[in-house]
TORLUMTI-24449 format. One record per residue (C-alpha): x, y, z; residue in one letter. Coordinates in Angstrom, 3 decimals. Example, Ala and Ser with C-alpha at 12.3 -4.5 7.8 and 13.67 -1.06 7.14 Angstrom:
{u 12.300&v -4.500&w 7.800&rest A}
{u 13.670&v -1.060&w 7.140&rest S}
***
This chain:
{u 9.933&v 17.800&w 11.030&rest X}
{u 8.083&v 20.228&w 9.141&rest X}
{u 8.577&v 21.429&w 5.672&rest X}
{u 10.430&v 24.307&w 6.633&rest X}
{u 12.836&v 22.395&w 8.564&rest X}
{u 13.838&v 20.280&w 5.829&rest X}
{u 14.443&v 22.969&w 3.764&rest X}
{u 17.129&v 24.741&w 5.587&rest X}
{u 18.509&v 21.185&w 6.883&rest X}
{u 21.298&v 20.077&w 4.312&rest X}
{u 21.516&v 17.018&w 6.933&rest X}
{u 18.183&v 15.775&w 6.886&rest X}
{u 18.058&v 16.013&w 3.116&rest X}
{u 20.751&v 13.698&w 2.725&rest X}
{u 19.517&v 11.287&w 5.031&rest X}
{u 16.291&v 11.221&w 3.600&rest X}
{u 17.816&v 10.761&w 0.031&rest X}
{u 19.454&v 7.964&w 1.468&rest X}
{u 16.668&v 6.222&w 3.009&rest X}
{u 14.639&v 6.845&w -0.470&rest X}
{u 17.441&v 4.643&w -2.132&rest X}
{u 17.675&v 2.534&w 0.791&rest X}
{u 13.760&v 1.536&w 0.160&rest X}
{u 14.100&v 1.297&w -3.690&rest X}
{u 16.878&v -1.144&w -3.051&rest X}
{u 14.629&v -3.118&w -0.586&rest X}
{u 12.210&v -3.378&w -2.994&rest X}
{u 14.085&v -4.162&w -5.896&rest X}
{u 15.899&v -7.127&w -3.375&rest X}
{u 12.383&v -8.475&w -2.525&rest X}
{u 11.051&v -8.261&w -6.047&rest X}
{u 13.794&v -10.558&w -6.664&rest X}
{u 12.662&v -13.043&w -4.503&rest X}
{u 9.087&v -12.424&w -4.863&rest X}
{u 9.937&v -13.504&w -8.975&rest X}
{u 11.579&v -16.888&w -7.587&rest X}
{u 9.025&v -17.897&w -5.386&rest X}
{u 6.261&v -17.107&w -7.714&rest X}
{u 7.657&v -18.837&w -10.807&rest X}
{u 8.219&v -22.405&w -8.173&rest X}
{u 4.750&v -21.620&w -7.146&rest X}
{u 3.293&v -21.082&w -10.606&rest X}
{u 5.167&v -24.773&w -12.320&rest X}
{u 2.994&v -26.288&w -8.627&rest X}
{u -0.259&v -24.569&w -9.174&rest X}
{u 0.137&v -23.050&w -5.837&rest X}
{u 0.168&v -19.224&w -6.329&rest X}
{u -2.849&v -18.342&w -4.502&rest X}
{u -2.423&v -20.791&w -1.901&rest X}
{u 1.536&v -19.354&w -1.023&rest X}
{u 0.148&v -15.961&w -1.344&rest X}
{u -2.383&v -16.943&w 1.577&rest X}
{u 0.717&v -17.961&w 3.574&rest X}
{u 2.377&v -14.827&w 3.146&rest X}
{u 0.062&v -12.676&w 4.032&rest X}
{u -1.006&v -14.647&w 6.720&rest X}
{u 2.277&v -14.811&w 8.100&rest X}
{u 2.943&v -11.395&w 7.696&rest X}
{u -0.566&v -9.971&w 8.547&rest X}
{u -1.391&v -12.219&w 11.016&rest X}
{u 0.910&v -14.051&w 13.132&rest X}
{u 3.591&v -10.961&w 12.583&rest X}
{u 0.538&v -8.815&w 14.413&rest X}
{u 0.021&v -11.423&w 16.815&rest X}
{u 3.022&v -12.227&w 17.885&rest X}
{u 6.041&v -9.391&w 16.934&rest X}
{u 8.532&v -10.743&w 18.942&rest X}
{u 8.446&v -14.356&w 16.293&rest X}
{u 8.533&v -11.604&w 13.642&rest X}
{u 11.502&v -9.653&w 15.471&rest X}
{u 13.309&v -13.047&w 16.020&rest X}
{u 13.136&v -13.998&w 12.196&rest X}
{u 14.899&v -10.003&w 11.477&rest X}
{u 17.150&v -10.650&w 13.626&rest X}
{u 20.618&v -10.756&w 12.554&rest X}
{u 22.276&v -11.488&w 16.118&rest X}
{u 20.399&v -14.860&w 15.722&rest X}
{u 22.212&v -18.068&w 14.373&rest X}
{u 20.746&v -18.960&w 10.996&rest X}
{u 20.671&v -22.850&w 12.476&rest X}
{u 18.777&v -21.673&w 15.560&rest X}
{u 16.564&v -19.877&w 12.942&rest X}
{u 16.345&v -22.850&w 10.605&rest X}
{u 15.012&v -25.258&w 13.915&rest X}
{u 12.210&v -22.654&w 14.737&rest X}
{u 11.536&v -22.155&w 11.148&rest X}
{u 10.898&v -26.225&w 11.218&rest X}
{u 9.574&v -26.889&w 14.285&rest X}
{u 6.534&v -23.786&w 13.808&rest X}
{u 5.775&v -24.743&w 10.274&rest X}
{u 6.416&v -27.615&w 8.602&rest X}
{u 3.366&v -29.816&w 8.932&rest X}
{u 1.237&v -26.799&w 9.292&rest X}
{u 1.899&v -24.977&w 5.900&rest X}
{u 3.098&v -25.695&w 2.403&rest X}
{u 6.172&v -27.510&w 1.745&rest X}
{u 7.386&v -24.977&w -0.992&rest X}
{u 6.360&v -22.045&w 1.813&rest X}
{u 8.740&v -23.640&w 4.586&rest X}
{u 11.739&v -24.129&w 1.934&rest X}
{u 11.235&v -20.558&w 0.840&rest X}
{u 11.898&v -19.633&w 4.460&rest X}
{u 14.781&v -21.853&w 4.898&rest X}
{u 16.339&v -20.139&w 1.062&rest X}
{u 15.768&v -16.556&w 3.051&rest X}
{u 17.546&v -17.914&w 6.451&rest X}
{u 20.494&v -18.854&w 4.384&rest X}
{u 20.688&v -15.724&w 2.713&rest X}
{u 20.067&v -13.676&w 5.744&rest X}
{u 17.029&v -12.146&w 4.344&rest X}
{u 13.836&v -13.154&w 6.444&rest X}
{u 13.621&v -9.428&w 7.533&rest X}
{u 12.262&v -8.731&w 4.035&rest X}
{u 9.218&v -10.953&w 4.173&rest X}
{u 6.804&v -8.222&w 4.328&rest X}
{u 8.161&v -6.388&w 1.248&rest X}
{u 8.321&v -9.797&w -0.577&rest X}
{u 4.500&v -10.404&w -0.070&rest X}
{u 3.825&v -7.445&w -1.391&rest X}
{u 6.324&v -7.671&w -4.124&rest X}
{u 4.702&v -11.286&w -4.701&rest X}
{u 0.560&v -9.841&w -4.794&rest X}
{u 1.536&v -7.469&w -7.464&rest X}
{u 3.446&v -9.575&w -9.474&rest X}
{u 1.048&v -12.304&w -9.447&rest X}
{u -1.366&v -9.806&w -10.225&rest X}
{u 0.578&v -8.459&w -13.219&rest X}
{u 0.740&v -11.596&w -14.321&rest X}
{u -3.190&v -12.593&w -14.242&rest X}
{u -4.384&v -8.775&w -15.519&rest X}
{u -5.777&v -7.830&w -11.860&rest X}
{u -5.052&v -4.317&w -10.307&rest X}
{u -6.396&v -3.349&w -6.723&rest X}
{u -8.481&v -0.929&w -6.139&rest X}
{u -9.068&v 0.339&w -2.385&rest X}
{u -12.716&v 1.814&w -1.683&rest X}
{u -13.416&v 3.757&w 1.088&rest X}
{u -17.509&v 4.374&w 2.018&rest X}
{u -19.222&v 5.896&w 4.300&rest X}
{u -21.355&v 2.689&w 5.096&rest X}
{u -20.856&v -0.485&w 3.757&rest X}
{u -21.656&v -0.559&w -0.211&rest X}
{u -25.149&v -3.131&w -0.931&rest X}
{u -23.605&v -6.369&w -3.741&rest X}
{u -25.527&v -5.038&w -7.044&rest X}
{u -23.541&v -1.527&w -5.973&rest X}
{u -20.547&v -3.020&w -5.746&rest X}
{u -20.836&v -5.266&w -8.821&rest X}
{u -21.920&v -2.079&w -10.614&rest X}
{u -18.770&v -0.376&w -9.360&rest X}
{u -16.707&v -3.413&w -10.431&rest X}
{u -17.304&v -3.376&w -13.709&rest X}
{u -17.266&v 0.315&w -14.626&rest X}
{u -13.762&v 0.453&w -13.454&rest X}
{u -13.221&v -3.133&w -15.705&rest X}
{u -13.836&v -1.037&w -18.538&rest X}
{u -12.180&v 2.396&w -17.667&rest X}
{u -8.754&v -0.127&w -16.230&rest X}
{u -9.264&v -2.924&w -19.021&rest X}
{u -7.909&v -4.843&w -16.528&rest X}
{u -10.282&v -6.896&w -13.883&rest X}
{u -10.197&v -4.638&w -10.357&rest X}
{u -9.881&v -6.790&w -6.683&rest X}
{u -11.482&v -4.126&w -4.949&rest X}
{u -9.799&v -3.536&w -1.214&rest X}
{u -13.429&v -2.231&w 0.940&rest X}
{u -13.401&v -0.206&w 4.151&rest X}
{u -15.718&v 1.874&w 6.206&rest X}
{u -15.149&v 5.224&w 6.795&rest X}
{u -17.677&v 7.228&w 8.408&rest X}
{u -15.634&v 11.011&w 8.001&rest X}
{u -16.243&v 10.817&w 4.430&rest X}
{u -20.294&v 11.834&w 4.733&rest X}
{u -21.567&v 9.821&w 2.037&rest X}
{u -20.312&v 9.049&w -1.255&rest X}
{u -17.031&v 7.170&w -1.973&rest X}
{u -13.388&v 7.424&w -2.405&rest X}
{u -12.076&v 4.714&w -5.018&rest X}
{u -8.186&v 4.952&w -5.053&rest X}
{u -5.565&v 2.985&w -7.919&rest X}
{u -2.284&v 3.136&w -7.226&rest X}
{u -1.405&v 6.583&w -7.118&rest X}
{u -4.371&v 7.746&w -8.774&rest X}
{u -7.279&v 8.932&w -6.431&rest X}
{u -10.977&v 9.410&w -7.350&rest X}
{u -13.032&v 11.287&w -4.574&rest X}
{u -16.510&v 11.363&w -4.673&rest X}
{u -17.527&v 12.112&w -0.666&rest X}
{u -19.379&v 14.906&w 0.709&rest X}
{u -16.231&v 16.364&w 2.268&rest X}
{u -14.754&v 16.554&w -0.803&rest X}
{u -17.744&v 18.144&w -2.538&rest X}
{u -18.011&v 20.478&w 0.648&rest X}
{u -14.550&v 21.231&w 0.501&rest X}
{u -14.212&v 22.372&w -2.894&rest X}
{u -17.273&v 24.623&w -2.656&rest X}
{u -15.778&v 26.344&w 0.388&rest X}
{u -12.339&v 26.538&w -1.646&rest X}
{u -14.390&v 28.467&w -4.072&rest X}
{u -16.267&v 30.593&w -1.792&rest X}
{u -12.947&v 31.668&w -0.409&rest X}
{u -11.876&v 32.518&w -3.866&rest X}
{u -14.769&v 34.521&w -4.357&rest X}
{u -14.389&v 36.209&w -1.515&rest X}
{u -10.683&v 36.365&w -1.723&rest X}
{u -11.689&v 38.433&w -5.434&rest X}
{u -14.730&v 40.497&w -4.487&rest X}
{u -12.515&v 41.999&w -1.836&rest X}
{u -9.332&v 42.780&w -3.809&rest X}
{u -11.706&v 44.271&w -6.612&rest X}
{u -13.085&v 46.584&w -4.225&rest X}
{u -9.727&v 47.535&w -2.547&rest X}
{u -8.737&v 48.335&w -6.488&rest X}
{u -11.930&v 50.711&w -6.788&rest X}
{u -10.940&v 52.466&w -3.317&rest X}
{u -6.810&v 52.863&w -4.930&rest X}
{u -8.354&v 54.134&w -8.395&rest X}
{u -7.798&v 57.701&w -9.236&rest X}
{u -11.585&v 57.847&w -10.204&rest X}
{u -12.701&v 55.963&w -7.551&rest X}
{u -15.038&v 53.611&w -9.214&rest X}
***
């Protein structure tokens, strides 16, 4: 729907309000959880290791297999039914406090918020150990004593130690675009490029309005 749409669409304002405060709820709900599971995980010196499981649960198998992850949303499916897969897929293959975790979700009917909980659970945990990511974008892939550099110059702008998120994008020309939270740094061609032609325009845009001004004067100059 375009931007025009929603403004003269009372109907699809209101349900986009309510899906806002249908996310913040979600989120608030898995933060919840997220704060349970990391304080067990935390007294057992297992943080990192149940934040591996989460994500590779959700990043992996979820991707590999969406009907498991489908199954586990599911509310038309008995929690005991549930439970027995639950069992049967990981105990022996990950962490004992990982499996209970999922059993404490089943009960509560709450396994289709697994992918908002590990997210809710990475940036606690980060809170907690003064890390904030930081997702890089490059044209090509950035050379270690680059990176390092990179590292620590945003260590001492953040004051906090950066886990920097790297990917490849060839659009960008050259250069990088380094992005914190909501905050976004762009230092790519395009961008450069771009705000040369926005300026050009403006030029152009003012040369030609000056001279339409001349042409309107009484004195014509």
């Amino acid at each position: 729907m375009s931007q025009s749409e929603k403004q003269h669409s009372s109907t699809g304002n209101d349900a986009a309000r309510t899906e806002t405060v249908v996310d913040v709820g979600t989120q608030r709900v898995a933060r919840i959880y997220a704060e349970a599971v990391l304080g067990a995980a935390e007294k057992q010196k297992q943080s990192g290791e149940i934040l591996e499981e989460l994500e590779a649960l959700t990043q992996q198998v979820f991707r590999a297999d969406p009907h498991f992850q489908a199954f586990l949303a599911s509310s038309a499916m008995g929690r005991e039914r549930k439970a027995h897969v639950i069992r049967k897929a990981f105990e022996n293959r990950a962490s004992e406090l990982l499996v209970n975790f999922l059993l404490v979700l089943n009960e509560h009917e709450r396994l289709d918020l697994l992918q908002p909980i590990t997210t809710a659970y990475r940036d606690l945990r980060d809170e907690r150990g003064g890390r904030v990511r930081v997702q890089v974008s490059t044209a090509v892939p950035l050379p270690d004593d680059q990176r390092e550099r990179l590292r620590q110059q945003l260590a001492e702008s953040l004051h906090k130690d950066p886990v920097l998120e790297l990917q490849i994008d060839p659009e960008l020309l050259g250069g990088m675009v380094v992005r914190v939270n909501d905050w976004l740094y762009d230092y790519s061609v395009r961008a450069q490029l771009e705000d040369i032609r926005k300026q050009i325009l403006a030029r152009s845009s003012y040369e030609i309005q000056s001279r339409r001004d001349r042409f309107s004067s009484p004195d014509g100059n």
